[in-house]
C-alpha positions in Angstrom: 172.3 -29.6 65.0 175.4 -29.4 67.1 178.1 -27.1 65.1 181.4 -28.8 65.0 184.8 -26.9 65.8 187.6 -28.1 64.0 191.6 -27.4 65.8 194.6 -26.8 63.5 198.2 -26.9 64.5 197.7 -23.4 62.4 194.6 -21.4 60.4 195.8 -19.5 57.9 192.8 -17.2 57.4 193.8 -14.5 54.7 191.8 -12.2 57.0 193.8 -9.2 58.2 191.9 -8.7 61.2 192.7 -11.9 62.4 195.3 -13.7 60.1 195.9 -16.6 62.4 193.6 -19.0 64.5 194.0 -22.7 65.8 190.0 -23.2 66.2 187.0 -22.6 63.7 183.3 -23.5 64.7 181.7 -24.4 61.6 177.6 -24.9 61.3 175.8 -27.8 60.2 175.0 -26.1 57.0 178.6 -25.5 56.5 178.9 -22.4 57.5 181.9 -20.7 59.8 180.6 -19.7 63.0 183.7 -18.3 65.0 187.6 -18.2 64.3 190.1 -18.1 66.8 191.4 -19.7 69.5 190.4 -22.2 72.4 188.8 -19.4 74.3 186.5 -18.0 71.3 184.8 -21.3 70.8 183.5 -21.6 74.6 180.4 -20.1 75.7 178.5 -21.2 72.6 176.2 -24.3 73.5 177.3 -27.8 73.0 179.6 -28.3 70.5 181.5 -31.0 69.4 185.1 -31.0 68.8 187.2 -32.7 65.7 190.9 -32.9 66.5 192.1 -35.0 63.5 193.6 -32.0 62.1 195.5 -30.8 65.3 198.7 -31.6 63.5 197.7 -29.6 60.4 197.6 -27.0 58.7 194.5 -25.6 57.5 193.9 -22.4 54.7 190.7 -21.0 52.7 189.9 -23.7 50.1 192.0 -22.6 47.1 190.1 -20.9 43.9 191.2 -21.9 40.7 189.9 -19.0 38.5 190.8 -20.4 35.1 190.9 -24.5 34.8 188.8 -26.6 32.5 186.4 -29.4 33.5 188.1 -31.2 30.7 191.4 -32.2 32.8 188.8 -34.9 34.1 188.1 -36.1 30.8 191.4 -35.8 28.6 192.8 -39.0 30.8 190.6 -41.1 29.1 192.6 -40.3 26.2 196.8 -41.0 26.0 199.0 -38.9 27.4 202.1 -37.6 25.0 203.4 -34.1 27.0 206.8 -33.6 28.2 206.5 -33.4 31.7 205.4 -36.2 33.9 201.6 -36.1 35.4 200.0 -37.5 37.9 196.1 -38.4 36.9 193.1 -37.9 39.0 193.1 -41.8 40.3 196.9 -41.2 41.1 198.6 -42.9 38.6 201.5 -41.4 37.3 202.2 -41.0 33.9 205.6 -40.3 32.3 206.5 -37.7 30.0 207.2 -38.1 26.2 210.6 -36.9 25.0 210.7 -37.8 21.4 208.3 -38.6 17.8 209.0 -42.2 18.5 207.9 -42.6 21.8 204.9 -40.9 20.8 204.2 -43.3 18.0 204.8 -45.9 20.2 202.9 -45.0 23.1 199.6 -44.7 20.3 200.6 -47.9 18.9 200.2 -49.4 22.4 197.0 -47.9 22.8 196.1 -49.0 19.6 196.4 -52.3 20.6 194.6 -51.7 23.6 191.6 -50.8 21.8 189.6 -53.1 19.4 188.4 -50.1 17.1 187.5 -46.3 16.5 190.0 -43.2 16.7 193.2 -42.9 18.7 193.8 -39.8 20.8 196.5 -38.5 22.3 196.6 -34.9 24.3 199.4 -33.2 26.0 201.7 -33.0 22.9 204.1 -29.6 22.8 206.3 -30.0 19.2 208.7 -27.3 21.4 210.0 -30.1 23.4 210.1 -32.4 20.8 213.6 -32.6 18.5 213.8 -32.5 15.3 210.9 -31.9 12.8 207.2 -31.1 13.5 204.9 -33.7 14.3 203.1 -34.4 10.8 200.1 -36.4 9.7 203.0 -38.9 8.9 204.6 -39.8 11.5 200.6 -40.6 12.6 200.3 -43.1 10.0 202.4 -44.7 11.1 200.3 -45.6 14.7 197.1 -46.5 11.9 196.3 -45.8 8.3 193.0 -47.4 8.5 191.5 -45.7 12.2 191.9 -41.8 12.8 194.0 -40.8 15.1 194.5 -37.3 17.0 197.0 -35.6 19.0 195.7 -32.3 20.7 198.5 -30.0 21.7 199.5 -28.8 25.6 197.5 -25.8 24.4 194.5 -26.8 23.1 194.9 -24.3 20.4 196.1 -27.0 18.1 195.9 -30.7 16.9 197.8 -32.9 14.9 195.6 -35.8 12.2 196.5 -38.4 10.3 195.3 -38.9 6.7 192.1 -40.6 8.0 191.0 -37.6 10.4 191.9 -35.2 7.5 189.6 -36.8 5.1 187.1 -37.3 7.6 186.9 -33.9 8.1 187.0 -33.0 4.3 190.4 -31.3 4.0 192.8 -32.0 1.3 195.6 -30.1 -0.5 192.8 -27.9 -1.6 191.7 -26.9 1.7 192.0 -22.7 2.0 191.2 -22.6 5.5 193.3 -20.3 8.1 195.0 -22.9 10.4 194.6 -25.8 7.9 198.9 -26.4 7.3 200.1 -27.3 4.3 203.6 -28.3 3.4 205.7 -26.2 0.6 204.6 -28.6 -1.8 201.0 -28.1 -1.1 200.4 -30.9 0.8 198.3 -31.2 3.9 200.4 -31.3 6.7 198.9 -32.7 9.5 198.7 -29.9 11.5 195.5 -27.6 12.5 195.4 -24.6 14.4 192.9 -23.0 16.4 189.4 -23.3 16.5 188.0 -22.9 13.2 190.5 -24.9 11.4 190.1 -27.9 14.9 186.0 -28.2 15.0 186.1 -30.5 12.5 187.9 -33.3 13.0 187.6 -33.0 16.7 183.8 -33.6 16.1 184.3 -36.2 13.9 186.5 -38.1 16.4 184.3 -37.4 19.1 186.7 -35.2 20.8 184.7 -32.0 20.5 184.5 -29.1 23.1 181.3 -30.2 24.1 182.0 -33.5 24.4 184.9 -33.5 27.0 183.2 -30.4 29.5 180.4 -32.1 31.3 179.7 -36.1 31.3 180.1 -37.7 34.6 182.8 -39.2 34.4 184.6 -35.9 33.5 182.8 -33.8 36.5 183.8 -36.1 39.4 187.2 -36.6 37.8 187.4 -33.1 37.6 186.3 -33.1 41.5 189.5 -36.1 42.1 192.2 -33.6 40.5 191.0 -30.4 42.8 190.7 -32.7 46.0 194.5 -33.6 45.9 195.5 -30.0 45.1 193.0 -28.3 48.2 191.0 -26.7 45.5 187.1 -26.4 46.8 186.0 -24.0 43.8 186.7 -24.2 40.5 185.9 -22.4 37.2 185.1 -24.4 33.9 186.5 -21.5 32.0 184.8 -22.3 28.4 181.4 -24.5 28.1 178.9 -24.3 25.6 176.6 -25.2 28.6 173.5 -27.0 26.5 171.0 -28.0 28.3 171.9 -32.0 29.2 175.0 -30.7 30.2 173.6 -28.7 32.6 171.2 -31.0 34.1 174.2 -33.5 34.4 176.1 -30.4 36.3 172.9 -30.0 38.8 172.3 -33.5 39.5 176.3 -33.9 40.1 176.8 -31.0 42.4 173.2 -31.7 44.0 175.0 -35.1 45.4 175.8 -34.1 48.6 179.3 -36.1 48.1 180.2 -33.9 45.2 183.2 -32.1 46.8 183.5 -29.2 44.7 182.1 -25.7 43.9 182.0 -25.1 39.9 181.9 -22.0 37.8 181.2 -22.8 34.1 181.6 -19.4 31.6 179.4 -19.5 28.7 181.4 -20.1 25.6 180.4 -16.6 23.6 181.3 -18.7 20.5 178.6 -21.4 21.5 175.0 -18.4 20.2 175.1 -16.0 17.8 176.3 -12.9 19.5 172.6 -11.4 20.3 172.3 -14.4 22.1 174.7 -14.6 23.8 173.9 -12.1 26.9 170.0 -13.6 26.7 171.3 -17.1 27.9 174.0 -15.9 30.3 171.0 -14.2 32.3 168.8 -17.0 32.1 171.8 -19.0 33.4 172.9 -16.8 36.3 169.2 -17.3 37.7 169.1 -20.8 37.8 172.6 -20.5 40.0 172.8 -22.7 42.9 175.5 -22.7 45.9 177.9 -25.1 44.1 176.8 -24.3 40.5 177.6 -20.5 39.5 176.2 -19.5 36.4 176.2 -16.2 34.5 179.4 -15.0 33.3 180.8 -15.5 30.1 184.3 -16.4 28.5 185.4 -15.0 24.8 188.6 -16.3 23.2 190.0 -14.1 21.2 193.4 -14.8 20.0 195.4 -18.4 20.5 198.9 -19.6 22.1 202.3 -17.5 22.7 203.9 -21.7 22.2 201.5 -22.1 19.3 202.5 -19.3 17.1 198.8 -18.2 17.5 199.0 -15.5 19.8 198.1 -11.6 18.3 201.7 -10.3 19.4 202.6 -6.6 18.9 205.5 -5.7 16.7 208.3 -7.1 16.9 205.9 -10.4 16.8 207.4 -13.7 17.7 211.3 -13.8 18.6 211.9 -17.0 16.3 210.3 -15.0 13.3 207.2 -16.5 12.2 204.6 -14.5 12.6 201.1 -16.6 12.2 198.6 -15.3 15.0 195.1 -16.5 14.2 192.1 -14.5 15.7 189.2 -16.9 16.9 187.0 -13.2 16.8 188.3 -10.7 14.8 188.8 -6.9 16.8 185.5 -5.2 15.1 183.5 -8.5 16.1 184.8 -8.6 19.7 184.3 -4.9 20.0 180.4 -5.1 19.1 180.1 -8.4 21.7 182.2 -6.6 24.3 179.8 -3.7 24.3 176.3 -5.9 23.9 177.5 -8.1 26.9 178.6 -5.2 29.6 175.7 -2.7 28.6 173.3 -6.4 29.5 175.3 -6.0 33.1 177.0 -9.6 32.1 180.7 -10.1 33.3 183.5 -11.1 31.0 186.6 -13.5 31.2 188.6 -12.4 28.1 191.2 -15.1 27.0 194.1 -12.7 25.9 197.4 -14.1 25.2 199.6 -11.8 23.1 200.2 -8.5 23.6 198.0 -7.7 20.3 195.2 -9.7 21.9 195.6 -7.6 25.2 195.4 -4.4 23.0 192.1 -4.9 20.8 190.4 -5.8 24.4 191.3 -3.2 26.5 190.4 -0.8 23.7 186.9 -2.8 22.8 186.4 -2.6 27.0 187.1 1.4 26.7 184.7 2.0 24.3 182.1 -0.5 26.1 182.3 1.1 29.4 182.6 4.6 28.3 179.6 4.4 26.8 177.6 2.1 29.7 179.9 2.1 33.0 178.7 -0.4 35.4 180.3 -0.3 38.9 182.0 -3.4 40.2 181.8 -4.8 36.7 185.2 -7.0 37.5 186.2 -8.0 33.6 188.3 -10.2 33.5 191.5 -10.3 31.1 192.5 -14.0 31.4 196.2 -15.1 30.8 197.1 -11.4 29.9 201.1 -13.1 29.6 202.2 -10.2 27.7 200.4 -6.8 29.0 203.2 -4.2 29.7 203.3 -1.3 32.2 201.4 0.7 29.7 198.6 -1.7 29.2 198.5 -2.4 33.0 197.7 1.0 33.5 194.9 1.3 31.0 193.3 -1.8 32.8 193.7 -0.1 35.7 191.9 2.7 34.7 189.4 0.4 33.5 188.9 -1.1 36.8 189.1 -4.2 35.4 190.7 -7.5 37.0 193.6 -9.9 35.4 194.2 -13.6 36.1 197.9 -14.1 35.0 199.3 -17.7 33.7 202.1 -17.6 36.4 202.5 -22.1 35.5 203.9 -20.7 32.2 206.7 -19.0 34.1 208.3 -22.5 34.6 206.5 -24.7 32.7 207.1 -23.2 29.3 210.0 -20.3 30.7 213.0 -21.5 28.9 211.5 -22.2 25.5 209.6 -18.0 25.6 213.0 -17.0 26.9 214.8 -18.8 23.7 212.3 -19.8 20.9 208.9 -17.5 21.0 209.4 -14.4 22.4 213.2 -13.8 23.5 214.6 -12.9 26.4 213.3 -9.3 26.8 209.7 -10.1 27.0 210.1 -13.1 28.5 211.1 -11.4 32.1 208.3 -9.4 32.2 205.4 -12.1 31.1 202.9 -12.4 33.4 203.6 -9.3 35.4 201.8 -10.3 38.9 204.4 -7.0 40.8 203.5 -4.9 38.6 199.7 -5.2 38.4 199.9 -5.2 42.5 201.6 -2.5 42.1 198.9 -0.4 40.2 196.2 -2.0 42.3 194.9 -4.3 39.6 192.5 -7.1 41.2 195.1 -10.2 40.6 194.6 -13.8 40.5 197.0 -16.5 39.0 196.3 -20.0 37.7 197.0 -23.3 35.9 194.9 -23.4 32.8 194.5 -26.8 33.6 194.9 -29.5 32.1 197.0 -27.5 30.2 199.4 -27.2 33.2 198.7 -29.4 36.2 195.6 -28.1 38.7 198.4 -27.6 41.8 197.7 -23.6 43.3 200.4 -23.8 45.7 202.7 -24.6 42.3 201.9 -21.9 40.9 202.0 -19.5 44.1 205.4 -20.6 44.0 206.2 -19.9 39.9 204.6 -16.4 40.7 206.9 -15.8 44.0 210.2 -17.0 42.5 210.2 -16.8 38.3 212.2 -19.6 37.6 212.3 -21.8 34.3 212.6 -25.7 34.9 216.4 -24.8 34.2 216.5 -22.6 36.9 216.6 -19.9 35.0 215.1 -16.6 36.8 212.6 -14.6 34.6 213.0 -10.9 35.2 213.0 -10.7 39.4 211.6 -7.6 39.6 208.3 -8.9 38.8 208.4 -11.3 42.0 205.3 -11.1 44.7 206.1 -12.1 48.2 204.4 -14.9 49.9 201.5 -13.0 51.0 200.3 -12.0 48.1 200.9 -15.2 46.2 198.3 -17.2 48.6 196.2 -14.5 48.0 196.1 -14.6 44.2 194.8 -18.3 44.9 192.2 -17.3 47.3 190.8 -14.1 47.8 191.9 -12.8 44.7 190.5 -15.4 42.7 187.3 -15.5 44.2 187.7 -11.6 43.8 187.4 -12.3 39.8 184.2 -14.7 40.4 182.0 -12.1 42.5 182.7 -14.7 45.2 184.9 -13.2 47.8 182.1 -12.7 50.1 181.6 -16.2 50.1 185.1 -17.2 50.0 188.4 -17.0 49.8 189.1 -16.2 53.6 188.6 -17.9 56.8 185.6 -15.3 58.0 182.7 -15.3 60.2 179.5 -16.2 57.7 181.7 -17.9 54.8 181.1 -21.0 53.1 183.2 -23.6 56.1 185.5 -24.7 52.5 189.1 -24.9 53.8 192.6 -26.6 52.0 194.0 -28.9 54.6 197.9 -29.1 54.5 200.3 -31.2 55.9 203.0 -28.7 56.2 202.8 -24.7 56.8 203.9 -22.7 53.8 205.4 -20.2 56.2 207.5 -23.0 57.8 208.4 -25.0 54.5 209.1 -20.9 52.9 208.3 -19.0 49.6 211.6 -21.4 47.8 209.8 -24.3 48.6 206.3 -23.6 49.0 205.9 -26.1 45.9 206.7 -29.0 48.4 203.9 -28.7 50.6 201.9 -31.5 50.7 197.9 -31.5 50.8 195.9 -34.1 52.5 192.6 -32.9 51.2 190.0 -30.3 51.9 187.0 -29.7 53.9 184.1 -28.8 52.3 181.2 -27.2 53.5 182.2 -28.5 56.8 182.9 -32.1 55.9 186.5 -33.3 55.5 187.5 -35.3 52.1 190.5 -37.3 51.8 192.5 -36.9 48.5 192.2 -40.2 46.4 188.9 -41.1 49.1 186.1 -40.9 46.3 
């Protein structure tokens, strides 16, 4: 077959031997061939040229080391957050600012639907004036159907009466996470996973049930077209075995435009299991299915009051952080899951959370080293210079939640953790700084799946007030596009597949309307994608 050379008005390679092209020769089996210029693709056979990008920019495909395959599913639900979102088929949905509207938005979906639960997702109560969403207030949308609002953070829910009794709670209920009011009465309010599992089940909202149908995978697919994203993790899947032959048979199709990494949930087995079946997995990988590594949650959110925060604890005063696996548990899985050579993605939030995993990693590799392990602490929002240097020691990676730097800025800086800690969450300078393998992402759909957004939150720190959180912490332009490229796929074992415009990677590349050097690090936000190309073949955003 006769390789194709696509022209750029730039390439953006992330390849310091050659950080700028205009030309890349790309195979028929989607593989690069040569990067350059007009003189480096002659002398090579018959080629054929593509010049609908001459006007363009193109980059590496971006890598979004830490997103969920449920922001294509949650849209099938109502969405009830603050800020407005756009959905994978484009529509744009607006944001909530008050109990009422919510109510009313779930009454009009109500309507819309002849019977069975009402769900809404998105929700943040820190946005929201006035008192905490209660099981109330969701009467009032139905006292007959259940009905379900899952928090920004999917660390918590809200039920009304008839999801609470579904699930078998009442004002007996001594479950941590299950709210109850002073006077004893359930609240409405559920937080983290033990205390969630059931009446997500019971609504058929469960885990499992939003990470792997169709409809989810190539929505999932829609969302990462129209933000240049190629690969993608799907940080937390139970993985069962029709899931995964839906995930083969989907990224089989040669339309499929995406390269997935799902983690094995380490909840989903008993823990001697749990290394057995991440093996099995990683065998069966494919070239756009990754299998292997494995995710463990361990505490909840820093805007949920469940994070594990160190002393002082939370700013505001309450002090409720709920383990999902308590320290002795995550140190025995920690140790079973590196000495079995399987790598780890360790949500961490707090500071507390940080703490019980770099020591559980200590022990673990003290005892077993493995070279070129690359651990993973995931979020990591809280880690100061002292724990930054213990992971460094460790030779572990971190993937920072840089999105919360804006997204959720203003309410750490005045509501959850104060100003202090606030400047220095998510400390992408500093981790540079002690050569920590960095990567940055969106958590979505808990933020919106947009890499260039959250280049630009890491570069510049500011709140959607404007507020700037501690500058010092600030990473230049450089290494931002890095942390959603290289340094991602860095975190995935994929960077010698990825990640750069190189000789012998996978022909995956980001395709931009405007040049982040040109538009600048202040509004790097602003540049617009037209799609990607994957494998060598060009998708449109909003095309499939």
């Amino acid at each position: 077959m006769i390789p194709t050379v696509f022209s750029a008005r730039r390439i953006i390679t992330m390849d310091p031997s050659r950080p700028e092209a205009t030309h890349v020769m790309v195979s028929s089996d989607g593989r690069i061939l040569a990067v350059g210029g007009p003189e480096e693709m002659r002398g090579r056979g018959e080629l054929r040229y593509d010049e609908r990008f001459a006007e363009k920019v193109l980059m590496p495909g971006f890598v979004e080391g830490h997103a969920h395959m449920m922001e294509g599913s949650v849209w099938r639900f109502t969405y009830l957050g603050h800020y407005d979102r756009i959905a994978p088929d484009g529509r744009l949905w607006k944001g909530i600012g008050s109990t009422n509207a919510l109510v009313e938005r779930l009454r009009d979906r109500a309507g819309e639907l002849a019977d069975g639960p009402i769900i809404g997702w998105g929700f943040d109560p820190l946005f929201v004036p006035g008192y905490r969403l209660s099981r109330l207030d969701l009467d009032r949308v139905s006292t007959t159907r259940p009905v379900m609002v899952l928090h920004s953070n999917v660390h918590l829910l809200t039920a009304n009466s008839v999801a609470l009794e579904m699930a078998g709670y009442d004002e007996n209920t001594d479950i941590p996470g299950v709210v109850h009011t002073e006077d004893g009465a359930l609240h409405g309010e559920l937080q983290e996973m033990g205390a969630m599992f059931p009446v997500m089940r019971r609504v058929g909202a469960s885990f499992r049930s939003l990470s792997g149908d169709p409809e989810a995978v190539w929505n999932f697919a829609r969302s990462a077209c129209r933000a240049g994203v190629t690969t993608s993790t799907d940080l937390l899947n139970e993985l069962p075995d029709d899931t995964l032959a839906d995930l083969f048979a989907m990224t089989g199709d040669e339309g499929y435009p995406l390269r997935l990494v799902p983690m094995l949930s380490a909840m989903s087995l008993p823990p001697e299991a749990v290394a057995v079946r991440a093996k099995e997995l990683r065998a069966r990988s494919t070239d756009r299915l990754r299998l292997g590594g494995v995710k463990i949650v361990t505490d909840g959110s820093i805007q949920g009051f469940t994070a594990q925060l160190n002393a002082p604890g939370f700013h505001s005063g309450i002090d409720n952080g709920i383990w999902n696996i308590a320290p002795e548990a995550l140190n025995t899985l920690v140790d079973e899951l590196n000495r079995e050579g399987v790598q780890m993605h360790i949500h961490v939030n707090g500071d507390g959370a940080s703490l019980a995993a770099i020591e559980a990693l200590e022990a673990a590799l003290s005892g077993h080293f493995r070279p070129d392990h690359r651990h993973t602490l995931q979020h990591c929002q809280l880690a100061d210079r002292a724990q930054l240097r213990r992971i460094a020691a460790l030779q572990c990676c971190v993937n920072l939640f840089a999105n919360h730097l804006y997204y959720f800025g203003d309410k750490h800086y005045e509501v959850t953790v104060g100003p202090e800690r606030a400047c220095r969450m998510n400390p992408c300078a500093s981790a540079l700084e002690m050569g920590i393998p960095l990567a940055i992402h969106s958590d979505a759909p808990i933020t919106p799946l947009a890499p260039l957004v959250t280049a630009w939150c890491a570069i510049n720190r500011l709140t959607d007030s404007g507020r700037q959180l501690g500058s010092s912490e600030r990473i230049s332009l450089d290494a931002a596009l890095n942390a959603i490229t290289l340094g991602a796929a860095y975190t995935l074992k994929l960077d010698g597949e990825l990640g750069s415009v190189e000789v012998g990677k996978r022909a995956d590349f980001a395709v931009l309307e405007d040049d982040p050097y040109v538009l600048g690090p202040e509004s790097l936000r602003e540049v617009r994608v037209w799609g990607t190309i994957f494998g060598g073949k060009p998708v449109q955003a909003g095309s499939f």
